[in-house]
C-alpha positions in Angstrom: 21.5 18.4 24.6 20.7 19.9 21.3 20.2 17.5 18.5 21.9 19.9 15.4 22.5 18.8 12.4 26.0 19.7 12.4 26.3 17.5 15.9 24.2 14.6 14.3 26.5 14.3 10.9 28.9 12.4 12.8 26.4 9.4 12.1 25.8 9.8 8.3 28.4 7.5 7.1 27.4 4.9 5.1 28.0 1.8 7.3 25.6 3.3 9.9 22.2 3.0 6.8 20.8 0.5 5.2 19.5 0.7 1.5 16.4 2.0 1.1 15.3 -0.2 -1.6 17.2 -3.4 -0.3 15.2 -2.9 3.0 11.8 -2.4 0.9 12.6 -5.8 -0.5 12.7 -7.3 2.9 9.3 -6.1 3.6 8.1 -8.0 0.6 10.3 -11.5 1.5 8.2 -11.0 4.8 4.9 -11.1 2.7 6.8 -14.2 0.7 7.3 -15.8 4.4 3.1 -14.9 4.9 2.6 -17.0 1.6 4.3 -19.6 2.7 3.5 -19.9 5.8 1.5 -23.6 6.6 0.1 -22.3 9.7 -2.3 -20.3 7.2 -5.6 -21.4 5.4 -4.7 -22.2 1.9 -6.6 -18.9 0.3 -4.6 -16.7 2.7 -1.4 -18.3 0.6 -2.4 -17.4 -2.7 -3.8 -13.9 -1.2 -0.7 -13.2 -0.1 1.3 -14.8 -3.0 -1.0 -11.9 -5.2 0.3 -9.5 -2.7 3.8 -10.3 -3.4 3.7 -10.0 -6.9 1.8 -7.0 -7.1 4.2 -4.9 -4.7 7.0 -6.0 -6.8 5.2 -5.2 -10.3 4.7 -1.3 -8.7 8.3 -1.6 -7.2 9.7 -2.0 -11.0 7.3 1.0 -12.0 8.4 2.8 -9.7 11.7 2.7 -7.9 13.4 0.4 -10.1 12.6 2.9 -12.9 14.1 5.4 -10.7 17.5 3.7 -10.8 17.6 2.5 -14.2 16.9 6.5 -15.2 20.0 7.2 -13.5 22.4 4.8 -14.7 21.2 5.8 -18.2 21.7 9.7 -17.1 25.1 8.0 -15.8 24.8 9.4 -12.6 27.8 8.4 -9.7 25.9 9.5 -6.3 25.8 7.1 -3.8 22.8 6.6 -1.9 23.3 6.7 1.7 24.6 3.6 2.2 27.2 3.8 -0.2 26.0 2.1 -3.0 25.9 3.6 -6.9 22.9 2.7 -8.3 24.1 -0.4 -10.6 25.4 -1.6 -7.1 22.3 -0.8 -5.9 20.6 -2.8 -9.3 22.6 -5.8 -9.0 21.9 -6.5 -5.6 18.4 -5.8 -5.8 18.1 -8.4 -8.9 19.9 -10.7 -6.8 17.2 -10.8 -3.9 14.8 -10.4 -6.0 15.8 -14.2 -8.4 15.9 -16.0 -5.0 12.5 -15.2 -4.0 10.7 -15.8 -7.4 12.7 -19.0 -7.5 11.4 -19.6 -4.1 7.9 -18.3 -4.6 8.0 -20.2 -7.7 8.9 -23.4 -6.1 6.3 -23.3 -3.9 3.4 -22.5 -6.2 4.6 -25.7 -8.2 4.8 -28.2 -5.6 2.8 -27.2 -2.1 -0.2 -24.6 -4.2 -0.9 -26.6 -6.9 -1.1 -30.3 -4.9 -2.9 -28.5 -1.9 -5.5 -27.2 -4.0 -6.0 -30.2 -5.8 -6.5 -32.1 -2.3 -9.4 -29.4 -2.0 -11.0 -30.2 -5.6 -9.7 -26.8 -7.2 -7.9 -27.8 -10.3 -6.0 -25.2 -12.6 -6.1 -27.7 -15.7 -4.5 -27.8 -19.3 -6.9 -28.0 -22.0 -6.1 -31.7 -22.1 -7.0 -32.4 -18.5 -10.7 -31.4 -19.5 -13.5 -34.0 -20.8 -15.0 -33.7 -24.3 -17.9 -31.8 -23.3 -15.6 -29.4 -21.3 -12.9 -28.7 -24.1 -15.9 -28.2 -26.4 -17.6 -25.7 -24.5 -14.3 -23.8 -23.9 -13.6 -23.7 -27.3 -17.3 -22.4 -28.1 -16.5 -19.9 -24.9 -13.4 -18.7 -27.1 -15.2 -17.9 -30.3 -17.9 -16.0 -29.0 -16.5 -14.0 -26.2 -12.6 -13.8 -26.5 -11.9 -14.1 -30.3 -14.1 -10.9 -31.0 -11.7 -9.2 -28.8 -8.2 -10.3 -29.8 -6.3 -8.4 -32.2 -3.3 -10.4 -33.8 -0.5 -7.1 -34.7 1.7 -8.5 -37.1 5.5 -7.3 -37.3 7.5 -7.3 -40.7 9.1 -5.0 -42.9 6.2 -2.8 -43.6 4.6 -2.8 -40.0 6.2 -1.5 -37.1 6.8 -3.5 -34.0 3.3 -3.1 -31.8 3.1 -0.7 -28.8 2.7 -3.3 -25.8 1.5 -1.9 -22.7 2.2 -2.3 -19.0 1.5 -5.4 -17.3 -0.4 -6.4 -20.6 0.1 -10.5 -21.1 0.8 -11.0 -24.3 1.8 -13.8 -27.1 5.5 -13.6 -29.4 4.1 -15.9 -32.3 6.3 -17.2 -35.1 4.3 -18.1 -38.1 5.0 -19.4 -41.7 3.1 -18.0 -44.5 2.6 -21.1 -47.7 5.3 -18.8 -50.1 7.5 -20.3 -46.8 8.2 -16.1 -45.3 8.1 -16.5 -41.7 6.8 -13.4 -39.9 6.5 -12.8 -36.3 3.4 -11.4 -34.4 2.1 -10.2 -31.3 -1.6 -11.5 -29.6 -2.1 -9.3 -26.7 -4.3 -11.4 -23.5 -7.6 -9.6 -23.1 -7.5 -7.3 -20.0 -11.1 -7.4 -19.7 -11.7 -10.9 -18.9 -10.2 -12.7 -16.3 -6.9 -14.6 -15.9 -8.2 -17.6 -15.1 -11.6 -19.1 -16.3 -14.1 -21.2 -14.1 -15.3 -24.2 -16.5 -18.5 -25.2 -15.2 -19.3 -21.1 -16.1 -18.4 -21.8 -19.2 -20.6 -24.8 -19.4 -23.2 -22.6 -18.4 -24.4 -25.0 -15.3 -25.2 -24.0 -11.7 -23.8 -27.6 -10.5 -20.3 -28.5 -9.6 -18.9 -31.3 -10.9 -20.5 -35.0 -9.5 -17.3 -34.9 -7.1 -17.8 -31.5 -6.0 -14.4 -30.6 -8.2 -14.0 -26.8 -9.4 -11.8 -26.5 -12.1 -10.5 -23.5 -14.2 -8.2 -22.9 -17.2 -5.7 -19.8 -17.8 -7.5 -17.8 -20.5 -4.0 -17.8 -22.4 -3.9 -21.6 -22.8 -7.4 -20.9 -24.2 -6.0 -18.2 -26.4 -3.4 -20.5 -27.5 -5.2 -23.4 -28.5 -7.3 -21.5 -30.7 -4.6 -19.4 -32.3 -5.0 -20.8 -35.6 -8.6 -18.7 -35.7 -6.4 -15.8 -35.8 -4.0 -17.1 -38.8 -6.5 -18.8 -41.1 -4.1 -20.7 -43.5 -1.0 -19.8 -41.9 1.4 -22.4 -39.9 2.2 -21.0 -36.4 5.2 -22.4 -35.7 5.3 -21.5 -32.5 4.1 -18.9 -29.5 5.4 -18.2 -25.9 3.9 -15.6 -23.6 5.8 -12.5 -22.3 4.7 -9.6 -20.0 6.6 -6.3 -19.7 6.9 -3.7 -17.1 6.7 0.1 -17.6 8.5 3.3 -16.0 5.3 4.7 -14.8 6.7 7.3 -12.8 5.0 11.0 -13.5 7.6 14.0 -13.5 5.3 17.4 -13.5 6.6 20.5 -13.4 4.4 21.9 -11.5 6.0 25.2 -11.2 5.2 25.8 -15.3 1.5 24.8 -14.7 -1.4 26.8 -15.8 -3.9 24.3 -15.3 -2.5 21.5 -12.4 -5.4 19.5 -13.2 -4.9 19.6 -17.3 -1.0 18.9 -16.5 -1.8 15.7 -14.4 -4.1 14.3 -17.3 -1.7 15.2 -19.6 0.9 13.0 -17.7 -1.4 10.1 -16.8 -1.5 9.5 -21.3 2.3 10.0 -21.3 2.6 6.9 -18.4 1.6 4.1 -21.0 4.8 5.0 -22.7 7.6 4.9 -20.2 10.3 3.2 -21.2 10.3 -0.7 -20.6 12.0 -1.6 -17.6 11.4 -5.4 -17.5 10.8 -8.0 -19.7 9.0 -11.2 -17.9 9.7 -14.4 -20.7 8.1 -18.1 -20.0 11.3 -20.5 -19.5 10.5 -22.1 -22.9 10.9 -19.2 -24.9 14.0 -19.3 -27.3 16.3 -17.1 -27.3 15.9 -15.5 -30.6 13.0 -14.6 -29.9 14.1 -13.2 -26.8 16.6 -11.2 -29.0 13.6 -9.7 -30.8 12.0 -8.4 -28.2 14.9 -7.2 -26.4 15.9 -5.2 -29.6 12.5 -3.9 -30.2 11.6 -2.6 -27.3 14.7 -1.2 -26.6 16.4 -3.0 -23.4 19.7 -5.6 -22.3 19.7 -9.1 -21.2 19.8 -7.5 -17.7 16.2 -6.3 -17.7 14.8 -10.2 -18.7 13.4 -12.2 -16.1 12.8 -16.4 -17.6 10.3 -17.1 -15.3 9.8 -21.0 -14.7 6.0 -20.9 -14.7 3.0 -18.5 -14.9 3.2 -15.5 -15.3 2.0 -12.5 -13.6 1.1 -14.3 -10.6 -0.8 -11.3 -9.2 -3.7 -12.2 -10.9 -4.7 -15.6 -8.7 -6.3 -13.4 -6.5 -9.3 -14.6 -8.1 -9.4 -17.8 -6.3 -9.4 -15.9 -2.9 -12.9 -15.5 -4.5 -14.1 -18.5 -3.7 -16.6 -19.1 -1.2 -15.1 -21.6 0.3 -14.7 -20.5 4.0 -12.9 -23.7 5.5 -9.9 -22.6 3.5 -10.0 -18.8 4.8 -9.9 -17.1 7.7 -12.3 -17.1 10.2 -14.4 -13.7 8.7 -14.3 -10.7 10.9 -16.7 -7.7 10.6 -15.9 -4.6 12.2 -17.4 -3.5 15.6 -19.7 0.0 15.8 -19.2 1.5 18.8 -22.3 1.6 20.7 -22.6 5.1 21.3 -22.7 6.1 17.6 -25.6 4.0 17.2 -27.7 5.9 19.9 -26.7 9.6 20.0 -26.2 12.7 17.3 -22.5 12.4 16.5 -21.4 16.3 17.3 -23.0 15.9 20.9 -20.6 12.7 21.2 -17.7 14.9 20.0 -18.8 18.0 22.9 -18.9 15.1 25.5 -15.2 14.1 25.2 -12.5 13.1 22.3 -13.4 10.0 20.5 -10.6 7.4 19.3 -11.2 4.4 16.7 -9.0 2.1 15.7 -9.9 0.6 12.5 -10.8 -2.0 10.8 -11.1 -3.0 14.7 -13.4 -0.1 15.0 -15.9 0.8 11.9 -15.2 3.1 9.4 -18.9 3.5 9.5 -18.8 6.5 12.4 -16.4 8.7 10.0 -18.6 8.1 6.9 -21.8 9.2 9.3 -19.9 12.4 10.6 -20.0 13.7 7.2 -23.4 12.2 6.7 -25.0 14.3 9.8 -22.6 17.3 8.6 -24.2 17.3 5.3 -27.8 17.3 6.6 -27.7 18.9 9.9 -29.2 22.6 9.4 -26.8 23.7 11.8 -23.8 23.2 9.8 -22.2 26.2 8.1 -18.9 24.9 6.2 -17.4 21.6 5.8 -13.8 21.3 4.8 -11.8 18.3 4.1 -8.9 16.7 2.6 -9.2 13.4 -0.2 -6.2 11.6 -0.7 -7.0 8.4 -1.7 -10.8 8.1 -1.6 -12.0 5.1 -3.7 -14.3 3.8 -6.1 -18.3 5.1 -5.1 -17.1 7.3 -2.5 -19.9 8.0 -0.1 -17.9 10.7 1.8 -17.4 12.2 -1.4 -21.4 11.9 -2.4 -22.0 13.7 0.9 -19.6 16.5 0.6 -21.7 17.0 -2.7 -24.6 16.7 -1.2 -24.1 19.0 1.5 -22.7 21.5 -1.6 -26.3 21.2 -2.9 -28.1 22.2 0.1 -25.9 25.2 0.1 -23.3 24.8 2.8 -19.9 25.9 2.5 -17.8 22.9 1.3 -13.8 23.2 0.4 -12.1 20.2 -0.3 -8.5 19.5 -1.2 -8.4 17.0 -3.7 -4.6 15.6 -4.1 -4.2 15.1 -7.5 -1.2 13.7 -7.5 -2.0 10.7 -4.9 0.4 8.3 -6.8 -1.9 5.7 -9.4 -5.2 7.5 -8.0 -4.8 10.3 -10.3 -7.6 9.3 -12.5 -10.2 8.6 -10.0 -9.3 11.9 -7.4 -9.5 14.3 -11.5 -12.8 12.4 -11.9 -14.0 13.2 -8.5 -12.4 16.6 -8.6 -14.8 17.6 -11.2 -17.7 15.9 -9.4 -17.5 18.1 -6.5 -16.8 21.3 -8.4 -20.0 20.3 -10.7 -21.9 20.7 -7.5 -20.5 24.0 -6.5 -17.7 22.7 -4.3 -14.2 24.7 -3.8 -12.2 22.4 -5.3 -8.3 23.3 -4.8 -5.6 21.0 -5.9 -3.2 21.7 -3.0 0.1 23.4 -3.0 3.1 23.9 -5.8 6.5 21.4 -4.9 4.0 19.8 -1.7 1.7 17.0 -1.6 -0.9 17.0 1.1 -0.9 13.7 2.8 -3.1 15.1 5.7 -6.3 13.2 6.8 -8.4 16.0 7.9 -12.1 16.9 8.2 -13.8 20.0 9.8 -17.3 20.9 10.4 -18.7 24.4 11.3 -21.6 24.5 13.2 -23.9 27.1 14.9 -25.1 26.3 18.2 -27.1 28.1 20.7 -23.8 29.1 22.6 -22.2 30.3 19.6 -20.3 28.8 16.2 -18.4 25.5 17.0 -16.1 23.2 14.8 -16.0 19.5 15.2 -13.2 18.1 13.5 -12.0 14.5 12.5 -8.2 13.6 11.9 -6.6 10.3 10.7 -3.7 8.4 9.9 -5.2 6.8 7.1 -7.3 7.8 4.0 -11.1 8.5 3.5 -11.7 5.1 2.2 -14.1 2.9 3.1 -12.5 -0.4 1.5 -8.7 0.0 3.0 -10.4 1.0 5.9 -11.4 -2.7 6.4 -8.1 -4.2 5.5 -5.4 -1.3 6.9 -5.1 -0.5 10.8 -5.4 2.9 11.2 -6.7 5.7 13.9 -9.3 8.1 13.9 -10.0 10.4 16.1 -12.8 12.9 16.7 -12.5 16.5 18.7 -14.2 19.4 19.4 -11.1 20.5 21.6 -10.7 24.8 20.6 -7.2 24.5 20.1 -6.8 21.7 17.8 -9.8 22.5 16.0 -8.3 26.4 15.5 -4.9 24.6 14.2 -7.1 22.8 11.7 -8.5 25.8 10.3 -5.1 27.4 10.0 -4.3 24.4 8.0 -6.7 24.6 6.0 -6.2 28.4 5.3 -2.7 27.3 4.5 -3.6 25.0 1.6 -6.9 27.2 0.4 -4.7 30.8 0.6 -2.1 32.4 1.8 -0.4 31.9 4.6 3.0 32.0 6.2 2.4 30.8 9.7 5.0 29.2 11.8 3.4 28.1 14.8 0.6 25.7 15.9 -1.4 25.9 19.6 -1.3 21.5 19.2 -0.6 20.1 16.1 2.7 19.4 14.8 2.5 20.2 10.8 4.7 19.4 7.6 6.9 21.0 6.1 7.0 23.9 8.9 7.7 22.2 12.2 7.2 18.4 12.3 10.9 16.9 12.3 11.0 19.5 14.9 8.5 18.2 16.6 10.3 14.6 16.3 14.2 16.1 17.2 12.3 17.7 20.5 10.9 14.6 21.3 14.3 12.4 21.2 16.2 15.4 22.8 13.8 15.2 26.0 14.5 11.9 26.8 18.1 12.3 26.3 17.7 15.2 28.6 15.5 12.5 31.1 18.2 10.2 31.2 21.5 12.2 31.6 19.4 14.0 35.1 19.0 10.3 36.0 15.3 9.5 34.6 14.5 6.7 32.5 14.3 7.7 28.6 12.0 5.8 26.0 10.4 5.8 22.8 8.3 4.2 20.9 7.5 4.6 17.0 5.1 2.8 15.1 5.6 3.7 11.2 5.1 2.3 7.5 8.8 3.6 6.6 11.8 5.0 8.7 14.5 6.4 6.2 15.5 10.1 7.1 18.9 10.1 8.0 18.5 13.4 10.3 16.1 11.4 12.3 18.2 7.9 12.5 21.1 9.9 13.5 19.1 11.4 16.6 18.0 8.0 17.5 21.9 6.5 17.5 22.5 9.5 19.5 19.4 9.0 22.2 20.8 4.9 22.4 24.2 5.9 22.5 22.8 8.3 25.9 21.3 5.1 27.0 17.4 5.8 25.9 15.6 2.6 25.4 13.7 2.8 22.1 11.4 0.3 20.4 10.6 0.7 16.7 7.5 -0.8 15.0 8.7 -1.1 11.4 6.1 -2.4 8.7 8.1 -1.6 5.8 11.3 0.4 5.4 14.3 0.7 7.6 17.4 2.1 7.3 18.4 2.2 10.5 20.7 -0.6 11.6 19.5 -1.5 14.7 21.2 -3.6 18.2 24.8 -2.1 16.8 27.3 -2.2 19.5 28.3 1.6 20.3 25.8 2.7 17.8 22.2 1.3 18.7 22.3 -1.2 21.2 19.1 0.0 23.1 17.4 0.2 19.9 15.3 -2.6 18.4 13.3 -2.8 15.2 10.0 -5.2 15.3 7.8 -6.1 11.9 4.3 -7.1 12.1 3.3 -8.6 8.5 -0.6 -9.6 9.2 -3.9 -10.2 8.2 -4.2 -6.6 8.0 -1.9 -4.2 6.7 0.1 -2.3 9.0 -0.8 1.4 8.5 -1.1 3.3 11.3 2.0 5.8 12.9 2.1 6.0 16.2 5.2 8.1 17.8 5.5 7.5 22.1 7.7 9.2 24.6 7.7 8.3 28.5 8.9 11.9 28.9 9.6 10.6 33.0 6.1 9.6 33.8 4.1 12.5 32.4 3.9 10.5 28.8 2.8 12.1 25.6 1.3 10.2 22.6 0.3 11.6 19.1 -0.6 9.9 15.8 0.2 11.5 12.6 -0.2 10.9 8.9 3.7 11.4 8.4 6.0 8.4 8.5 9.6 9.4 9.3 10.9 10.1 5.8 12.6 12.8 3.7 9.5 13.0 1.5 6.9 13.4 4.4 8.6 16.0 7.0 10.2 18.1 3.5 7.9 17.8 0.5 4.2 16.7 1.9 1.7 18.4 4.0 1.2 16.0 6.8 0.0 16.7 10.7 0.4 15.1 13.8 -1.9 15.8 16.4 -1.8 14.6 20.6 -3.9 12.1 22.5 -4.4 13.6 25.8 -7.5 12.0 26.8 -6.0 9.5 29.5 -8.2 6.6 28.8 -7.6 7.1 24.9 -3.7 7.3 25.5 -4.2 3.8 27.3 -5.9 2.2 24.5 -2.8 3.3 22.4 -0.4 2.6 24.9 -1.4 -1.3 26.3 -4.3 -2.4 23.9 -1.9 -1.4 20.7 1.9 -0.8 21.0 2.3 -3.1 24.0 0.0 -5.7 22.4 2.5 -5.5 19.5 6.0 -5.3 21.4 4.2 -8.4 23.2 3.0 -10.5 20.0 5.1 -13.5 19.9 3.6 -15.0 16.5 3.6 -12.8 13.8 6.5 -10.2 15.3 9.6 -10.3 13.3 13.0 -8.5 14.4 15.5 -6.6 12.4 18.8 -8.2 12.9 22.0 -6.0 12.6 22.7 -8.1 9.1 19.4 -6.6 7.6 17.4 -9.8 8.0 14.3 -10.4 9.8 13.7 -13.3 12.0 11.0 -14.3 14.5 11.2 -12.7 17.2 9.2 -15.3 19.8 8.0 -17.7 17.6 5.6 -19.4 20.1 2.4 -21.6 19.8 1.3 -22.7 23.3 -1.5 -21.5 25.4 0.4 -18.3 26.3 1.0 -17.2 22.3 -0.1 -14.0 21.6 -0.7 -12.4 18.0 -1.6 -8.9 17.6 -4.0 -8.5 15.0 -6.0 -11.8 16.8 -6.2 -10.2 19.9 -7.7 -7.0 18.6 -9.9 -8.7 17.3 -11.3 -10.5 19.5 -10.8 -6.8 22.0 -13.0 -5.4 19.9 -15.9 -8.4 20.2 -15.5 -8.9 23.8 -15.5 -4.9 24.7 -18.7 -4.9 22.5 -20.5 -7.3 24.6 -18.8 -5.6 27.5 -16.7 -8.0 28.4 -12.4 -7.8 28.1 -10.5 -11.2 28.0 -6.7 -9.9 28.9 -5.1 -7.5 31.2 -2.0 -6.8 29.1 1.4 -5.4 31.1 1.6 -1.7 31.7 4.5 0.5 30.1 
């Protein structure tokens, strides 16, 4: 059967789709459920109580923005489901006051009493001794008072530019003529949220009870205002915190100079218009007028939070080094052979496979290390998405620049919030002599690619490196992702062509392996659900399965409703977005939707078919969404290597499908529940197991034969 689009529209109606944004707020009520979940150590709470708040603080900037720009522009569309966007806004800010009430709650009464029980105390001034309170106070006038800067707002001064995420005071004050005047005291960025007092007292001993105790700089701030106001009254002062539109729009189509355009836009950012206003519950509501008028929003963009805010910032008590209250610490596992052989003879042997943070980054960081310095090596080329502070691939690329390889890297300046760190590398490289491009007009490129040249006795060879995650050495610890080496001709050809794509010209259409975006990827995808529909209507079985961040392109639901409808079994692996309904009856009922929301953070896309018995796996950069098949440069490329497939196949998506702790299923209502919540000797979580796979298979040993697809 051929999966058309004209035969698939019969689906895209919108009681067959979740909302987009709706489901993206599920994801984040599953990281609330992580925060407050009492199975976990008490720093794993407030890590993942930071989590939650900083997803939603980018999902104002950024989607919320989005919708707010249209109901100014007054635009009726519906989004796929149905809704117009103030539908769409109202429901969102209806989820999202139950979970900060929630989240909220929580903090207040199972946080703040659990880490008192463990001697951490988040104290008023008040709650502090004399010699404490003193030394804080001496802490404010020598280190924050130099850096305040009270902005006063009356008749002859205009109302102060606040800027995103800032912390900030309203003060009232009263002059001695009696004017009263309102001001603004902005909360030092550079220090941090929350002080340690026995730093402050400059002593290397904890309290005689072993107590650590810290203050919120802006109770500090506070207490001290009248420093600012010498011989005014402040009447009174309540903090607020505001959220930007930080959204760039480039026309990339009118630009000279891409890189010049992007800077240009990263200065424009600070001034997107507000699109939240976070108030302290005690803040009256004149003052809430005021800021409302000034800074140009409704009543509909306020959020009265009933505690601290800008909760994000408590990630500085995961900090501690207090490892009873943590997870057990796990460092990542080098596979033996890197430590024993030149990495390119590895590669010649066979295709390599890691799965990180299971596996090392370490491997991927030496492959351009050896590239770099091996005199054999003619060219390196490679792709930087999102590379990091103190890259070292990055310092190796120019390094290898220096000793007068060929080096081309595409540097994606528009990697969302890394703009400023990939323009400052971007000039780094091209300091050092490397071909820096910038990648291609109306396309992102998402890739995760890496190719070496080299000249061997037998002639030149490439070695080549692909990923579904970024050159990065810290995500690389905390997000699973796969890498996989290959010196196979055809995929390291493909590669090449790739690269000629995004360095030149080129209009090719076809690839020898690899599967690329925009030219042929959905393809790829619609081929591989039209197979197994094919499998199962000549009597075969039919399965999928697809492990993805997001899953919103309605061509690509569609064919899914279609395979189930055919009877093809099909298991998604969900971390984030879904749109699809899933376990409809008539429309998906062989389809089901698990969520893994864990220690580490879900990354990796994985897309199975059984294809009757003669299985094919790839990985791919590309989740299965409008942006990344239509608008990115993404690949996905096969694992053919049996053993390799395996891994995929048992020690990762069956390992998932079979976790029964941390898996979470997408119900027809757009909820998530447990799946098998179990905790007996047969429980089985995921991210646990792999870990301890990856100890035991470095000591040669394995612990559990998992079932076979």
């Amino acid at each position: 059967m051929r999966l058309s689009k004209e035969n698939l529209n019969k689906y895209v109606r919108p009681d067959n789709f979740f909302n987009r944004d709706l489901s993206w707020l599920e994801f984040n009520r599953r990281v609330l459920e992580e925060a407050l979940n009492p199975q976990l150590p008490l720093l794993e709470q407030i890590k993942f109580i930071s989590i939650f708040f900083s997803n939603l603080d980018e999902f104002y900037m950024i989607r919320i923005a989005g919708i707010k720009e249209q109901i100014r522009a007054k635009v009726i569309d519906t989004s796929i489901d149905g809704l117009s966007p103030i539908e769409q806004l109202k429901l969102i800010e209806a989820n999202v006051q139950k979970m900060l009430k929630e989240i909220y709650d929580y903090w207040h009464h199972k946080i703040i009493p659990s880490l008192r029980e463990n001697k951490i105390l988040i104290c008023e001034l008040n709650q502090l001794n004399k010699e404490e309170r003193e030394a804080v106070n001496d802490y404010f006038v020598q280190e924050i008072y130099p850096v305040l800067t009270p902005l006063a707002f009356d008749p002859g001064r205009p109302f102060p530019y606040i800027s995103n995420l800032s912390l900030s005071f309203a003060a009232r004050i009263k002059k001695p003529n009696g004017e009263k005047n309102f001001a603004r005291i902005k909360v030092p960025t550079n220090l941090p949220r929350l002080l340690r007092v026995e730093q402050i007292i400059k002593t290397k001993q904890k309290s005689s009870n072993g107590t650590i105790k810290f203050i919120l700089i802006g109770d500090v701030i506070k207490a001290n205002m009248h420093y600012l106001f010498p011989g005014i009254e402040i009447l009174e002062a309540y903090k607020f915190r505001i959220t930007r539109d930080t959204d760039l729009e480039i026309q990339e189509d009118e630009a000279d100079d891409l890189l010049q355009v992007i800077e240009e836009n990263i200065k424009q950012r600070k001034f997107g218009s507000v699109v939240r206003l976070e108030v302290e519950k005690r803040m009256p509501e004149y003052m809430i007028e005021t800021l409302i008028e000034n800074l140009e929003i409704t009543h509909d963009d306020v959020h009265v939070i009933d505690g601290v805010l800008g909760l994000s910032d408590v990630m500085i008590l995961y900090d501690l080094q207090l490892p009873h209250l943590k997870e057990k610490p796990f460092h990542a596992v080098t596979p033996e052979p890197f430590e024993e052989e030149n990495i390119f003879t590895l590669i010649q042997k066979k295709d390599i496979l890691l799965y990180h943070p299971y596996d090392s980054f370490n491997p991927v960081v030496e492959f351009v290390k050896q590239a770099s310095r091996d005199p054999e090596v003619l060219a390196i080329k490679q792709t930087l998405y999102r590379v990091g502070l103190n890259s070292p691939i990055v310092k190796y690329l120019i390094e290898a620049a220096e000793r007068k390889k060929q080096v081309a890297v595409l540097v994606e300046l528009k990697a969302r919030f890394d703009e400023e760190n990939n323009i400052y590398w971007a000039r780094e490289l091209e300091k050092a002599g490397v071909h820096v491009v910038y990648g291609l007009v109306g396309l992102k490129t998402h890739a995760k690619m890496s190719l070496v040249v080299r000249k061997e006795i037998d002639g030149v060879k490439r070695y080549v490196h692909l990923g579904t995650g970024n050159y990065n050495t810290t995500t690389a610890r905390i997000y699973t992702d796969i890498g996989f080496f290959t010196s196979d001709p055809e995929i390291c050809a493909d590669v090449s062509e790739i690269f000629n794509y995004l360095t030149g010209y080129s209009e090719q259409k076809q690839f020898r392996k690899l599967a690329v975006a925009p030219i042929n990827m959905r393809e790829k995808f619609i081929e591989l659900i039209e197979r197994e529909i094919k499998n199962v209507k000549n009597g075969g079985q039919g399965y999928l399965v697809f492990k993805l961040n997001s899953l919103v392109d309605p061509l690509l639901i569609a064919a899914m409703y279609e395979a189930s409808r055919c009877g093809v079994k099909i298991d998604l692996i969900v971390r984030g977005i879904s749109c699809l309904i899933p376990m409809q009856p008539g429309l998906s009922d062989n389809i089901r939707v698990i969520s893994i929301v864990g220690r580490f953070l879900e990354h990796s896309r994985i897309y199975y078919a059984y294809n009757n018995g003669k299985d094919e796996l790839y990985c791919s950069s590309a989740d299965i969404m409008q942006r990344n098949l239509d608008r990115r440069v993404e690949i996905t490329f096969p694992i053919n290597d049996p053993d390799l497939k395996n891994f995929i196949k048992d020690s990762v998506l069956r390992s998932i499908l079979d976790d029964t702790i941390k898996s979470r299923i997408l119900l027809p209502t757009g909820k998530y529940a447990f799946y098998r919540p179990v905790y007996n000797e047969n429980s089985l979580s995921h991210q646990d197991w792999m870990m301890q796979r990856a100890i035991s298979v470095s000591k040669k040993i394995v612990k559990r034969e998992v079932s076979k697809f």
